[in-house]
N, C-alpha and C positions, 0 to 999 in steps of 0.2 A: 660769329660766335666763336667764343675759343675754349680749347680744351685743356682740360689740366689732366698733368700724368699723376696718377697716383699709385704711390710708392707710400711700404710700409717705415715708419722709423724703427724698428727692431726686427728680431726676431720677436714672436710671442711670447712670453715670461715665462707660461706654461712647458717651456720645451728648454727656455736658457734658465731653470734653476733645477739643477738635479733635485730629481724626484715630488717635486710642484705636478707635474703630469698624473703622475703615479697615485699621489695623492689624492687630486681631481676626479681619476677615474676611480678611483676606489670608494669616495662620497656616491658617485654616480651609480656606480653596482649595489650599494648596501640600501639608498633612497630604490632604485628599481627593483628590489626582492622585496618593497612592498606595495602590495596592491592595491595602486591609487584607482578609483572608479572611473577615472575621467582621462581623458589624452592629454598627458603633461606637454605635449606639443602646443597646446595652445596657450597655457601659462608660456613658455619659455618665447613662443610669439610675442605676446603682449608685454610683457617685460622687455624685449629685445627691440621692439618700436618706440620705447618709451623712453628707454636710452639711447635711442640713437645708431644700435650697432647693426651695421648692413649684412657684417659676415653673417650673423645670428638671424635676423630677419627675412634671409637667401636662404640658408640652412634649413632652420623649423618651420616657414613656410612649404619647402619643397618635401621636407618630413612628412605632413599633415597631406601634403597631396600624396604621395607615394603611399602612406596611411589611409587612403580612399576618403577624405574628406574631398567636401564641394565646395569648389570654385568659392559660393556665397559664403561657407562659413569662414573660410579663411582670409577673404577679403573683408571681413565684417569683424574683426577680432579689435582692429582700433577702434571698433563702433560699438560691439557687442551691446550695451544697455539700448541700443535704441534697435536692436534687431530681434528675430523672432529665432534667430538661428540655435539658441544656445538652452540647454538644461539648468535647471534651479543649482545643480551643483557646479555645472560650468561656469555659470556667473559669479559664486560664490570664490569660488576658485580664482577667476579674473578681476574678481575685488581684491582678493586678499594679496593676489601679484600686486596690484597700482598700490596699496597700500605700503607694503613691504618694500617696494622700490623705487616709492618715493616719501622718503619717511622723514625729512624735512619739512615738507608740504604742508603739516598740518599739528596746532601741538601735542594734539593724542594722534600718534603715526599711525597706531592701528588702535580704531576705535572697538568697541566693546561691541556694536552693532554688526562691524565685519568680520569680527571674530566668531561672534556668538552664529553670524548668519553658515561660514565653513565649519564650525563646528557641528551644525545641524545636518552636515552631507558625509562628513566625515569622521570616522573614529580615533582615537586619538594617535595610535600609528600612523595612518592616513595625514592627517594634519600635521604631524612632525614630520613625514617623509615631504609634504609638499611645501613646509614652509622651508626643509631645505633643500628642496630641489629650486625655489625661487632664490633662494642666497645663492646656491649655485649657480643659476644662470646671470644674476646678477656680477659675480665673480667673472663670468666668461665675458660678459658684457663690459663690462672695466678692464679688463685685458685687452678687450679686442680694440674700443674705442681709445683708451691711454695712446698706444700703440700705432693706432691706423692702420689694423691688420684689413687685406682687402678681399672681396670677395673674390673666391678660386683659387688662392693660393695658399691654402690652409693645407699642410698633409697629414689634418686628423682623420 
């Protein structure tokens, strides 16, 4: 069997364009001063399996445990529809992530049923806070995967 060494191609973006960082974290404070009902760790999970990004996947995985979630709910988040683990609003919430981040996939990206179904968990702050907190991790996720940033060498 042989191993491949993995090495990042850049620095991450986020850190080589002044004030890209600053900015990043600033969407991040103003979505977290409102109060989403649910663990945006699991949105930023399923988004971050979906693209691919291992940094991100390592991260809000180890989030969500550190956050006292179980073992089942976090291993079940690529499953979530076929599990029992999740609330009417978590689910809503982890549709409207698959939706949002892959919105090529289908030619209504977000159909009226998954909107209308997070709208029924959330108010409209809520909903604008998590639909951009899901651009956002999708942003983190294009960063990290363009790049081949790798897990543990991150010094956010």
């Amino acid at each position: 069997m042989s191993t491949t060494t993995l090495t990042s191609r850049m620095t991450n973006p986020a850190f080589a364009v002044d004030g890209a960082m600053d900015a990043l974290q600033a969407l991040s404070k103003a979505v977290s001063r409102v109060r989403v009902p649910i663990d945006l760790e699991l949105v930023h999970l399923r988004a971050s399996q979906i693209n691919g990004c291992s940094v991100c996947v390592d991260m809000h995985a180890k989030g969500l445990r550190k956050a006292g979630e179980s073992e089942e709910r976090v291993f079940a988040v690529a499953a979530w529809r076929d599990t029992p683990y999740f609330t009417d609003a978590e689910r809503a919430a982890l549709e409207l992530t698959e939706a949002l981040t892959r919105l090529a996939d289908r030619p209504d990206a977000v159909p009226d049923a998954v909107w209308d179904a997070a709208a029924a968990h959330f108010d409209e702050p809520q909903l604008a806070a998590l639909v951009m907190d899901i651009a956002s991790i999708n942003v983190w996720n294009r960063l990290n995967v363009a790049t081949r940033q790798i897990v543990g060498e991150q010094s956010w």
